[in-house]
C-alpha angles and dihedrals in degrees: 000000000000123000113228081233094057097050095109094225106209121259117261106286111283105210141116110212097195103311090336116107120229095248103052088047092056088048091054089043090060100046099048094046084049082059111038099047081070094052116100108252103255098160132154118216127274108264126223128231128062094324091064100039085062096040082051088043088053099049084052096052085048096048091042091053082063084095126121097264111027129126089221089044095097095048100025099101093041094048088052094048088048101051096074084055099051094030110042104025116130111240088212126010090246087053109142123214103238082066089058098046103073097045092054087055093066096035 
């Protein structure tokens, strides 16, 4: 059996995203996901096209980065289950999709 002293825990997440270092990024991720899990679920669908297809392409490269090893791997669930709250949440309950459309084409 393992002891709890001997578990190696993995080194703060060394990454840059754009001019954002890894470790500010991870901190973001997690309190954002400590804030959104709380929030009603006021989502649009998930359009088709081309802008699906990337939000769908997204949610793969995420889920995929969930391997031993990787920078993403600590924040990669959490950034997957965020991303329909941040992505696809109706600004007002009466929000029509063709709003929506536009501003998940340049997210």
């Amino acid at each position: 059996m393992t002891e709890l002293a001997d578990v190696k825990l993995p080194q703060r997440t060394q990454f840059l995203d754009g001019k954002f270092p890894g470790d500010k990024y991870v901190d973001a991720v997690r309190q954002a996901y400590e804030e959104i899990v709380f929030w009603p679920k006021n989502l649009f669908k998930l359009p088709s096209g081309h802008v699906g297809k990337a939000f769908v392409h997204e949610k793969a490269r995420l889920l995929e980065a969930m391997t031993p090893g990787n920078p993403l791997e600590p924040i990669a669930l959490k950034s997957v289950a965020l991303m329909e709250h941040l992505l696809l949440q109706k600004t007002k309950h009466n929000s029509k999709r063709k709003t929506m459309l536009p501003v998940l084409k340049d997210a």
